[in-house]
C-alpha positions as CSV (number, residue, x, y, z in Angstrom):
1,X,109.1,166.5,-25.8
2,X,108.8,165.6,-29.5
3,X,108.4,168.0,-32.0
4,X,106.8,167.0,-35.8
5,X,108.0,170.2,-38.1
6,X,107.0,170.2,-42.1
7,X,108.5,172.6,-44.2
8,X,106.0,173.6,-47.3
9,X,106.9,174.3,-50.7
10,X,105.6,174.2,-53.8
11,X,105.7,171.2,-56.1
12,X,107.2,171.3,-59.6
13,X,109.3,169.2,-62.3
14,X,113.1,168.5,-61.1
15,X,114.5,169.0,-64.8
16,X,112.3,172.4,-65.6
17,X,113.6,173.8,-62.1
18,X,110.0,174.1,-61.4
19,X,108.5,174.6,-57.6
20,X,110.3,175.4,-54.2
21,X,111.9,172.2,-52.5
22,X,110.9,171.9,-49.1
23,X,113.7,169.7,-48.3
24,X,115.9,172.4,-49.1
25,X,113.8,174.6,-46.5
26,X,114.0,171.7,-43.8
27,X,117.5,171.7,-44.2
28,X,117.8,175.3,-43.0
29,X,115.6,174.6,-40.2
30,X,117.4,171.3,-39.5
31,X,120.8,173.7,-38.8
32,X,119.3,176.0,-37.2
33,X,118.2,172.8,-34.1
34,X,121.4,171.9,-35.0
35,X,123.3,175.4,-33.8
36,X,121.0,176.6,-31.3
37,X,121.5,176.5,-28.0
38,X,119.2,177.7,-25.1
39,X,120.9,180.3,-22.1
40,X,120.0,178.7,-19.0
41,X,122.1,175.7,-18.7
42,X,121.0,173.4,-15.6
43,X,124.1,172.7,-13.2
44,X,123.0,168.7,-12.5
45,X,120.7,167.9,-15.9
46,X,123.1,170.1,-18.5
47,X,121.7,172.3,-21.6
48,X,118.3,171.7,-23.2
49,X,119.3,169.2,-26.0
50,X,117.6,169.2,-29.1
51,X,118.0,165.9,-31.5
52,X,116.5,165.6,-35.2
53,X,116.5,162.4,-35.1
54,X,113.8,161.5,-38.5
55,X,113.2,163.2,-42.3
56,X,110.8,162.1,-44.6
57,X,110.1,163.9,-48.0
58,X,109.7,163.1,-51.5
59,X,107.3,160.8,-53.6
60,X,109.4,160.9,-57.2
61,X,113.2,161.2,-58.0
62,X,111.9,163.8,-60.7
63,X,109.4,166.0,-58.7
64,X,110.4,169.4,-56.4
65,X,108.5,167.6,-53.0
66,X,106.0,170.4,-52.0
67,X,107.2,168.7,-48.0
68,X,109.5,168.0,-45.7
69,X,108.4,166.7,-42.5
70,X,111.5,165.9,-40.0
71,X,110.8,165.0,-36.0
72,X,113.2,167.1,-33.0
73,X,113.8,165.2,-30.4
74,X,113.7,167.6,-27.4
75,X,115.6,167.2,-23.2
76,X,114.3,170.2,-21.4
77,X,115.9,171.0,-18.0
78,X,113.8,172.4,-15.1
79,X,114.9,176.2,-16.2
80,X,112.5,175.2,-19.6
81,X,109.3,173.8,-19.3
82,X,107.7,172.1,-22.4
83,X,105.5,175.0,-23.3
84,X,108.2,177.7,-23.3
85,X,110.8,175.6,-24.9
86,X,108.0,175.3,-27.6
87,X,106.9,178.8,-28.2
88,X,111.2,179.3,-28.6
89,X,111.8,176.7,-31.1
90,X,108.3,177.7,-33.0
91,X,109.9,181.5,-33.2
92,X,113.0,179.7,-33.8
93,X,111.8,178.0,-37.5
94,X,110.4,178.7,-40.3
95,X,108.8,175.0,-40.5
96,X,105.2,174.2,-39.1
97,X,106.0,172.6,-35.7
98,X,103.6,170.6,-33.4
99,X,104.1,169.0,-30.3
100,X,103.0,165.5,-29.7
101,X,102.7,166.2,-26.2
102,X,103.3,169.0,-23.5
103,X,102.6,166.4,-20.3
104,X,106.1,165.2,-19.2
105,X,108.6,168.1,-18.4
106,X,111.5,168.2,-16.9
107,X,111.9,167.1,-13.0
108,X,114.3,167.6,-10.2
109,X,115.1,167.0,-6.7
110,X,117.3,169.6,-4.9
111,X,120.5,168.2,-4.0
112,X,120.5,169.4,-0.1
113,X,117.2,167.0,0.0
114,X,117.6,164.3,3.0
115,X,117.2,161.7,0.5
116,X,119.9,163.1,-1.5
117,X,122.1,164.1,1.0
118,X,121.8,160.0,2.4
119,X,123.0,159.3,-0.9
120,X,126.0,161.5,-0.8
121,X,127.0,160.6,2.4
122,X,126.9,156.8,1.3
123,X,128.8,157.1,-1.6
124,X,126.6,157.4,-4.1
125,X,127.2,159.7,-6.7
126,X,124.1,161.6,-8.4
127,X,123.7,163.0,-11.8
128,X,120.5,164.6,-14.0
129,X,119.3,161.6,-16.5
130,X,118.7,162.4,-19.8
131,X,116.0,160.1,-20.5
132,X,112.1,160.3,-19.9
133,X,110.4,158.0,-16.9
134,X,107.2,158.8,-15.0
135,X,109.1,160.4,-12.5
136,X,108.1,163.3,-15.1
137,X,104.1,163.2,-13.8
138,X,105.1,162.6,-9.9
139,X,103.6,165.8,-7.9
140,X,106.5,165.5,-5.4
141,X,110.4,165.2,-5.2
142,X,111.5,162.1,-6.3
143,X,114.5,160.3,-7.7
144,X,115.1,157.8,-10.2
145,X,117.4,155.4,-8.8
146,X,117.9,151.5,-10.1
147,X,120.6,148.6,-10.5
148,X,122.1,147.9,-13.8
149,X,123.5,149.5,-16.6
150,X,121.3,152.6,-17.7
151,X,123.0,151.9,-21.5
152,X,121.5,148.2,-21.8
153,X,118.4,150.2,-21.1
154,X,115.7,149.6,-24.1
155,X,118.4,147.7,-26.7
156,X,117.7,144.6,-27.9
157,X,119.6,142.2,-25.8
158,X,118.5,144.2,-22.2
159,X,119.6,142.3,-19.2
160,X,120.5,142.5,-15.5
161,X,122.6,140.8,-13.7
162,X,121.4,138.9,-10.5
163,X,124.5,140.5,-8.8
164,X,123.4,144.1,-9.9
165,X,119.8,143.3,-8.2
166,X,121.5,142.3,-5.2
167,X,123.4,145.2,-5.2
168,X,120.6,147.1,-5.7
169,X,118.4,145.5,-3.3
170,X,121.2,146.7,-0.7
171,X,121.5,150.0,-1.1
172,X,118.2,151.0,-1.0
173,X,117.7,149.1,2.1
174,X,120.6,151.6,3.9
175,X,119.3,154.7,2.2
176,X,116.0,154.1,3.9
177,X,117.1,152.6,6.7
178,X,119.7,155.5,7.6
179,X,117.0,158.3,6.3
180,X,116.0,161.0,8.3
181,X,113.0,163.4,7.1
């Protein structure tokens, strides 16, 4: 989920200490992302992580900006969904905070699943991603499973190898083949 959160304040002239900086109000809503931390903690996909990851504020070096709008990056686990992490981080600031979207939440597969289980007993180890696929809209248990390096993923110089594929390629040919449902 992304969060866009603008702190107001009032404009005014920097050398008359006129107006209330919102930057300085955005920084106090920017520590408090930055030290809270929500109770239930997911055993495969971790805490919900929250990220500020852009500021923007400011139109003169000599004029108290009347806003500060920063963006919070948000990783909900299945204990959250989007709606309730929302409503938590909205109490949570004193900054306006609107979500772009509420539509991909947090997904899971339980690990005593067949599929799962075909993994485990092959080898293959299993771990909560951090990162957002369409495996978020899928109305039934899924995993997100793929060759490669999930680190490459979306950089500039993204590659596979042909080795990886071929890897790949064989392993999901024995998890289907040995799957029982």
């Amino acid at each position: 989920m992304v969060l866009d959160c603008t702190a107001h304040g009032k404009s005014g002239h920097a050398a008359r200490e006129e107006g209330e900086n919102a930057i300085y109000k955005a920084i106090a809503d920017i520590e408090k992302v930055r030290n809270f931390r929500f109770e239930r903690i997911s055993d495969v996909l971790g805490a919900v992580k929250l990220s500020v990851t852009m500021i923007n504020a400011g139109t003169q070096h000599n004029v108290v900006p009347d806003q500060c709008s920063f963006v919070v990056d948000v990783r909900t686990n299945e204990f959250y969904p989007n709606q309730e992490a929302l409503r938590i981080i909205d109490e949570l600031l004193d900054s306006e905070v609107v979500a772009r979207s509420l539509r991909l939440n947090s997904s899971s597969i339980a690990v005593d699943h067949p599929f799962v289980q075909r993994g485990i007993k092959m080898g293959i180890s299993y771990y909560g991603s951090p990162t957002t696929s369409d495996q978020a809209v899928i109305p039934y248990p899924s995993v997100k499973i793929g060759p490669g390096d999930s680190a490459r993923s979306h950089t500039a110089d993204e590659y596979i190898l042909i080795s990886e594929m071929e890897e790949g390629y064989r392993i999901y040919v024995d998890l289907l083949t040995g799957l029982v449902i």
